[in-house]
FIDOFI-75302 format. One record per residue (C-alpha): x, y, z; residue in one letter. Coordinates in steps of 0.25 Angstrom, whole numbers, plus 5000, padded with zeros to 4 digits. Layout:
BEGIN
+------+------+------+---+
|    x |    y |    z | r |
+------+------+------+---+
|    X |    Y |    Z | A |
...
+------+------+------+---+
//
This chain:
BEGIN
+------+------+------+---+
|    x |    y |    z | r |
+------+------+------+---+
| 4739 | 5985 | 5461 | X |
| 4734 | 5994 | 5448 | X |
| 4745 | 6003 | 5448 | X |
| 4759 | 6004 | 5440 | X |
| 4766 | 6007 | 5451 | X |
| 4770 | 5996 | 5460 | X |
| 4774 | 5998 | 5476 | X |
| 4787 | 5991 | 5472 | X |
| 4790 | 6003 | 5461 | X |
| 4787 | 6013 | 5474 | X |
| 4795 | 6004 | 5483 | X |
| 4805 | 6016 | 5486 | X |
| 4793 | 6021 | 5492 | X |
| 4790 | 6010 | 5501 | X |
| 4804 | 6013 | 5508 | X |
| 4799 | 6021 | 5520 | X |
| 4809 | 6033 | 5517 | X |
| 4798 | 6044 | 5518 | X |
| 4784 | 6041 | 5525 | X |
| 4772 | 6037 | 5518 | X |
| 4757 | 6045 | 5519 | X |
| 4746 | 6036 | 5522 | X |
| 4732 | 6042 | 5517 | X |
| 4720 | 6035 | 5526 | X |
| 4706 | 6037 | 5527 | X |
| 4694 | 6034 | 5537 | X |
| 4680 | 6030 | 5532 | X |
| 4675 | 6042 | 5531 | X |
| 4687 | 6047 | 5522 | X |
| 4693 | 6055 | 5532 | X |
| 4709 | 6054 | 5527 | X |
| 4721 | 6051 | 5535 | X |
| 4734 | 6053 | 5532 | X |
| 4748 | 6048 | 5539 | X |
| 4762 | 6045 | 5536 | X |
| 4766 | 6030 | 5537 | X |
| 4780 | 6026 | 5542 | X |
| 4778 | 6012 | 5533 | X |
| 4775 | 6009 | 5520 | X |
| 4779 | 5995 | 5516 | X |
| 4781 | 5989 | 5501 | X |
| 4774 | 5973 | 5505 | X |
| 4771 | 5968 | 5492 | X |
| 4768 | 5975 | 5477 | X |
| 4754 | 5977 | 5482 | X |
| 4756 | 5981 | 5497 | X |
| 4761 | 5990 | 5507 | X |
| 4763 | 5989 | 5521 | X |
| 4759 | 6003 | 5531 | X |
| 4766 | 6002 | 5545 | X |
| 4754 | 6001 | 5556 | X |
| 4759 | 6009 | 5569 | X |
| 4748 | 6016 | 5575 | X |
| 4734 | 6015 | 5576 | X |
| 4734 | 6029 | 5569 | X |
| 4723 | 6034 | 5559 | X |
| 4729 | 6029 | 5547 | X |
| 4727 | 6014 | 5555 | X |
| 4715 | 6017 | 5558 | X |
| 4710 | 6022 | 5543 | X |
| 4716 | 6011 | 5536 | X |
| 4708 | 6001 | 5545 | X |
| 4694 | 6007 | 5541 | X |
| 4697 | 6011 | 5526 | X |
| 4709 | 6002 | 5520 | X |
| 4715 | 6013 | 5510 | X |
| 4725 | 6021 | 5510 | X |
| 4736 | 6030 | 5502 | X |
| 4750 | 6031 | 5506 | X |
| 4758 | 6041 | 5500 | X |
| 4774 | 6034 | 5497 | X |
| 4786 | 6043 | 5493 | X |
| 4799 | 6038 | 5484 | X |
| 4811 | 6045 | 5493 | X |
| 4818 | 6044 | 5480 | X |
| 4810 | 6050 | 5470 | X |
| 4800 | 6056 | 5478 | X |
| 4788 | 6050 | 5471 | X |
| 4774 | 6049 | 5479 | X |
| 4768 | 6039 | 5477 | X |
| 4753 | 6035 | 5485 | X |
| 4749 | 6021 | 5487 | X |
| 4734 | 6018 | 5487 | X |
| 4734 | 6006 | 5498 | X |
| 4723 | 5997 | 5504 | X |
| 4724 | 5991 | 5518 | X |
| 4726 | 5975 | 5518 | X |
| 4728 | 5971 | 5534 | X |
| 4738 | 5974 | 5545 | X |
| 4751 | 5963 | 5548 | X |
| 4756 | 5963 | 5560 | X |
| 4767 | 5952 | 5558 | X |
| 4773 | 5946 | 5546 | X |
| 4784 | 5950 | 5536 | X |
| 4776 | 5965 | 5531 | X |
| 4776 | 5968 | 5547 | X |
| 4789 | 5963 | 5553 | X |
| 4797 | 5972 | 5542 | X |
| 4788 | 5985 | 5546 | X |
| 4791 | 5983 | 5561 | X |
| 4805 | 5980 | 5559 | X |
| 4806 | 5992 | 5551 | X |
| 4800 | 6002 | 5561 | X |
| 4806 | 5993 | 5571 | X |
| 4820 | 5995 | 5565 | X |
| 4818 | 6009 | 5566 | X |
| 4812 | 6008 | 5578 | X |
| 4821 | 6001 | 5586 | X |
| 4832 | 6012 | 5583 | X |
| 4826 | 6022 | 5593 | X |
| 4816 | 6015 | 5603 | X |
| 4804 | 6018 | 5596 | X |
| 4799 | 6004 | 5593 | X |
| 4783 | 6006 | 5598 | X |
| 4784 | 6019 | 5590 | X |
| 4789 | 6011 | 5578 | X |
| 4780 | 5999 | 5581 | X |
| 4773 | 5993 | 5569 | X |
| 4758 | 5987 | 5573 | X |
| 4756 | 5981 | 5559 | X |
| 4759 | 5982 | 5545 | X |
| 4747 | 5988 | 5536 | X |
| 4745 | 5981 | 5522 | X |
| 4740 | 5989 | 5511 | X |
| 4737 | 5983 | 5496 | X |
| 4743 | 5995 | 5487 | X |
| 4731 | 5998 | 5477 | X |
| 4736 | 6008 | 5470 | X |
| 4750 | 6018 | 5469 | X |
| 4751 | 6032 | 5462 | X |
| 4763 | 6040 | 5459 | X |
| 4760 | 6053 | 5465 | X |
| 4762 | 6065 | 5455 | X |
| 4774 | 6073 | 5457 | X |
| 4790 | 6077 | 5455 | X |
| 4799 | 6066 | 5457 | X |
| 4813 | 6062 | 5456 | X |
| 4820 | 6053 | 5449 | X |
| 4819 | 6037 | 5454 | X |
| 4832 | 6031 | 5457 | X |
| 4840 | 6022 | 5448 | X |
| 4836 | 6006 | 5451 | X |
| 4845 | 5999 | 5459 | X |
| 4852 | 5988 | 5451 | X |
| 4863 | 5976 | 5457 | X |
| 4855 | 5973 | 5467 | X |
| 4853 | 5957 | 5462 | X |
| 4869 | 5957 | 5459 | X |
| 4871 | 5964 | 5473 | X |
| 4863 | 5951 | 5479 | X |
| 4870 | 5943 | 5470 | X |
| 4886 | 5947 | 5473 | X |
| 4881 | 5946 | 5490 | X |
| 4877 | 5930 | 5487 | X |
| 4888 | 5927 | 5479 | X |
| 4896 | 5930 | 5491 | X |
| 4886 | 5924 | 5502 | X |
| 4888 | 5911 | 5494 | X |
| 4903 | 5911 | 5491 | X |
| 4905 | 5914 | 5507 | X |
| 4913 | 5905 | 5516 | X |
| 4913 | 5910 | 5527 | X |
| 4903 | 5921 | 5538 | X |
| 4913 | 5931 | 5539 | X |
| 4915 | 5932 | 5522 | X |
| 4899 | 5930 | 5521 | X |
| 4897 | 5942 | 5530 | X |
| 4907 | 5952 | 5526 | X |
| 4905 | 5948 | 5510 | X |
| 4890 | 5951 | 5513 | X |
| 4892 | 5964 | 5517 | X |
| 4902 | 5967 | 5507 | X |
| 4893 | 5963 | 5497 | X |
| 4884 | 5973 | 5500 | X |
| 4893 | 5985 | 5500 | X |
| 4899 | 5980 | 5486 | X |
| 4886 | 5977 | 5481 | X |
| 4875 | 5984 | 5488 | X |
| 4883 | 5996 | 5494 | X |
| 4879 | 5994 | 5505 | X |
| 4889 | 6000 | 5515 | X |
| 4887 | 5997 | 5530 | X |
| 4882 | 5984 | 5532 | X |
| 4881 | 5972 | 5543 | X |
| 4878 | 5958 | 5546 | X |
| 4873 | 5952 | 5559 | X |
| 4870 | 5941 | 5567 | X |
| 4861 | 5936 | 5576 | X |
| 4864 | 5930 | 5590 | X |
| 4852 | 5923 | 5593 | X |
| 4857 | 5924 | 5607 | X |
| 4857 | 5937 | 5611 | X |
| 4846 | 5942 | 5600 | X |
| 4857 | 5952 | 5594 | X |
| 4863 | 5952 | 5581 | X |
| 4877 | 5954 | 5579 | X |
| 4887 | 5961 | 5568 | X |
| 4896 | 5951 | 5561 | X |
| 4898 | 5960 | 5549 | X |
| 4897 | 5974 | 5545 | X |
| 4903 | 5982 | 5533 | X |
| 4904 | 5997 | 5531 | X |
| 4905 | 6002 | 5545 | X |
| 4916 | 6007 | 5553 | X |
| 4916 | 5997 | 5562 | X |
| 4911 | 5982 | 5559 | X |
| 4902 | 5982 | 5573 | X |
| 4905 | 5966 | 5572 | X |
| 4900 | 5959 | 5585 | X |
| 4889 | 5972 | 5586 | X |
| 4875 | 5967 | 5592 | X |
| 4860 | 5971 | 5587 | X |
| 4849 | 5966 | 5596 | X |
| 4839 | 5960 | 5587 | X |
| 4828 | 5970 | 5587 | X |
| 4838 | 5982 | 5589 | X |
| 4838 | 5991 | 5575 | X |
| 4836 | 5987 | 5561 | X |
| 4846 | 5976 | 5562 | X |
| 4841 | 5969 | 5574 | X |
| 4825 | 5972 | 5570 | X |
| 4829 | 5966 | 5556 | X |
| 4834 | 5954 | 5563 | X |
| 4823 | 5951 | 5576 | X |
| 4811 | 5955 | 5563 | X |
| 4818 | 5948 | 5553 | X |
| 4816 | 5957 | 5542 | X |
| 4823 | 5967 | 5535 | X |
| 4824 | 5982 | 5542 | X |
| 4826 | 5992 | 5532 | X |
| 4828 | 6007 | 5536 | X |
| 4831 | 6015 | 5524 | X |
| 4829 | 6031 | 5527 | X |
| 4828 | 6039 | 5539 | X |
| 4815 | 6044 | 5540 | X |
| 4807 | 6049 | 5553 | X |
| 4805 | 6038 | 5558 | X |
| 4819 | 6033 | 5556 | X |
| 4826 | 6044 | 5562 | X |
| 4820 | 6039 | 5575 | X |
| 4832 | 6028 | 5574 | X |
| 4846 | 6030 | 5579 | X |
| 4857 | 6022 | 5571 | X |
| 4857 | 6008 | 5579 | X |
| 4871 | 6012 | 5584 | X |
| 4863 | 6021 | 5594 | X |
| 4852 | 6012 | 5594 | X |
| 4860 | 6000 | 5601 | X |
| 4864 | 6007 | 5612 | X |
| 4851 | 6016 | 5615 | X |
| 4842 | 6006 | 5617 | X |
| 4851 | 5995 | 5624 | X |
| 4841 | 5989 | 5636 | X |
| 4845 | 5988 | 5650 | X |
| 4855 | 5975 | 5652 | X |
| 4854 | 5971 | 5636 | X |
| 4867 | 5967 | 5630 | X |
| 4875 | 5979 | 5625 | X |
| 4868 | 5982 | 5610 | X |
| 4882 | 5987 | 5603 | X |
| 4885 | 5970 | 5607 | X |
| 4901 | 5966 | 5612 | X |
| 4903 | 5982 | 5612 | X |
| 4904 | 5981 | 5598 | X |
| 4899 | 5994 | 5591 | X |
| 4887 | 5992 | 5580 | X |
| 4893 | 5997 | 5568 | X |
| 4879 | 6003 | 5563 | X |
| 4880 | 6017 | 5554 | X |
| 4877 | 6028 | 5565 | X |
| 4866 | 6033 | 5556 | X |
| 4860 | 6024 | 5546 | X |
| 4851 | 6027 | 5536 | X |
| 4846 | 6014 | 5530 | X |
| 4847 | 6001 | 5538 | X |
| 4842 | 5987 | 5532 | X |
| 4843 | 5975 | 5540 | X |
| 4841 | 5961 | 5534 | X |
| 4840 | 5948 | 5543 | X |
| 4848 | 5939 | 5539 | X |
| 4838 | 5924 | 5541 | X |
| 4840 | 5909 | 5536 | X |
| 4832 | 5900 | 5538 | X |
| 4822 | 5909 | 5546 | X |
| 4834 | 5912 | 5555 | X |
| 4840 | 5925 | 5559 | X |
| 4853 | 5926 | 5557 | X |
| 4857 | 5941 | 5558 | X |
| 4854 | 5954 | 5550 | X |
| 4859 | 5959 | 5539 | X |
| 4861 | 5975 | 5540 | X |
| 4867 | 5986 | 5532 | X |
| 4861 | 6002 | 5531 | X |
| 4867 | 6016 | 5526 | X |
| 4869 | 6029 | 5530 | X |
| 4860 | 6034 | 5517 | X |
| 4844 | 6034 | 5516 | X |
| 4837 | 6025 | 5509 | X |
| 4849 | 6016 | 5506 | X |
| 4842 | 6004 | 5508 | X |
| 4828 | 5999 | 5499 | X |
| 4819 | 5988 | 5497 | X |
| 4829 | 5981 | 5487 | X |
| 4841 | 5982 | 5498 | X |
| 4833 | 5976 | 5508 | X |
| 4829 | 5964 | 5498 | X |
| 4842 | 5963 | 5493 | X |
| 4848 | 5961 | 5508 | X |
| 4836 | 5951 | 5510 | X |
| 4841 | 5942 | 5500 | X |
| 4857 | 5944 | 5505 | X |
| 4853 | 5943 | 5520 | X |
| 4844 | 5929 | 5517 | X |
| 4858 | 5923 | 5511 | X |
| 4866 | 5930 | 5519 | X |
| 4860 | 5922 | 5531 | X |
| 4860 | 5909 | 5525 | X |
| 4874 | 5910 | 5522 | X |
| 4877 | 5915 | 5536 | X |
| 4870 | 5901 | 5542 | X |
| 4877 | 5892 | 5532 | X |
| 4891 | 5897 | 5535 | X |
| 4890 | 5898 | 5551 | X |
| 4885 | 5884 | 5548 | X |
| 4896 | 5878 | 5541 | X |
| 4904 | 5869 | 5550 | X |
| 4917 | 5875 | 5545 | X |
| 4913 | 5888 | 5546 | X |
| 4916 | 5898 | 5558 | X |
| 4903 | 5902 | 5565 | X |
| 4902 | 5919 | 5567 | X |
| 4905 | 5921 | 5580 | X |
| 4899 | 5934 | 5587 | X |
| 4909 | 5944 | 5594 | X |
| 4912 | 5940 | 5608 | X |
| 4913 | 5953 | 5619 | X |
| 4925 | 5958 | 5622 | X |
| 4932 | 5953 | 5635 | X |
| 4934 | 5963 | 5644 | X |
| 4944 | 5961 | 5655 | X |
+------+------+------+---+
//
């Protein structure tokens, strides 16, 4: 790429918070121009553009591979237009399954999934980036701590003895380290295909014993897609969503098991503004998801979501070696209460 701007520099820009402008052409040179709901950060040289529909842009690209696609840093307010070239289309793999689950998680919240439905993932090389002339303001200071944050959280995975001190000291790492206020950790009962609550910080009830269909919001699409589910601004499209409070019980089928799961209440925020959903896998298993959100926009990046990565992959394989310890007591799920 022969440009000293890098997409990783532009990244905040990548985040979804205000749609991007696609700029197409026929071959006669006859322009297009649409707003795209996706644009994806893959690699230091690619992109990824959400396929939906079989619009004009789709069928543009397919004749005459170039394209322009205008980004915006919601910070800073910076423009900033990304010459592309159109490699292939994916319609399964890692680049894919993170798209869907993300349209899917916002999808899931308000019955809209064949709206929300991704065909394919659209991969551009990046062959040049341009700062667009204008005003802007002032970039945000970088983060620091975030390695120490990661460090203090695994000092505590190792010295745990037992679930319950694993579990709540995770989460209360990151609210001393991260600041991260409402947070949860579930598991999955193969059984029945639901994830339950076993731990939760910063909401006014714990929601222990609480039941999330796998599939069933960001948590349960994190954990049936096995990749992360982050939702970091309420934009059209997410506005479309209602808090998975409302969620549970709207769209509860016929005869299915209660969704709020042993009358427990989900102790969600009523109306979340970011959500990140990590699964937490060992050995290629799924174990459960790892979940925490905020009231306030944007309050979760690229860099939370790595970070989480990294804590939910020991986080899971500390869960498996301490439920396997012989001496240890194994986590039992709520049982319903017995009604006379």
């Amino acid at each position: 790429m022969n440009t000293a701007l890098s997409l990783h520099a532009i990244r905040p820009c990548l985040e979804g918070a205000i749609p991007a402008i696609a700029a197409t052409c026929d071959p006669d040179g006859t322009p297009n121009v649409a707003y795209i709901s996706q644009v994806v950060y893959v690699d230091e040289a690619h992109v990824a553009l959400s396929f939906q529909f079989f619009n004009k842009t789709r069928q543009n690209i397919l004749r005459n591979p170039h394209a322009a696609v205008l980004v915006l840093d919601p910070v800073t307010a910076r423009f900033y237009r990304l010459h592309l070239r159109y490699e292939r289309t994916e319609d399964s793999g890692p680049v894919f399954e993170n798209m869907r689950a993300q349209l899917a998680g916002i999808a899931s919240h308000a019955g809209m999934a064949e709206v929300f439905e991704l065909k394919g993932a659209d991969i551009y090389a990046v062959e040049r980036i341009e700062a667009v002339a204008g005003d802007s303001l002032p970039p945000p200071p970088p983060r620091t701590g975030l390695l120490h944050a990661l460090r203090a959280c695994s000092e505590h995975m190792a010295r745990s003895a037992s679930l319950d001190d694993l579990l709540q000291g995770t989460l209360a790492g990151l609210q001393r380290h991260l600041g991260i206020a409402h947070a949860m950790v579930l598991l999955l009962d193969a059984g029945t295909e639901q994830l339950y609550t076993v731990a939760s910080c910063g909401y006014a009830t714990s929601g222990v014993g609480s039941e999330i269909r796998l599939g069933q919001g960001v948590i349960g699409v994190a954990a049936r897609e096995r990749t992360p589910v982050r939702i970091s601004h309420m934009t059209h499209a997410a506005l479309y969503s209602h808090a998975i409070r409302e969620s549970l019980d709207a769209h509860a089928a016929p005869g299915a098991l209660p969704l709020r799961g042993l009358d427990i209440p989900y102790p969600g925020l009523p109306e979340p503004h970011s959500q990140l959903a990590v699964p937490l896998l060992s050995a290629g298993r799924l174990l459960g998801v790892l979940f925490a959100e905020s009231p306030v926009d944007l309050r979760f990046g690229f860099e939370d979501e790595d970070l989480l990565v990294a804590l939910a992959g020991q986080l899971a394989a500390a869960i498996e070696l301490l439920q396997a310890a012989p001496e240890a007591p194994s986590h039992r799920r709520p049982r319903p209460p017995q009604h006379p």
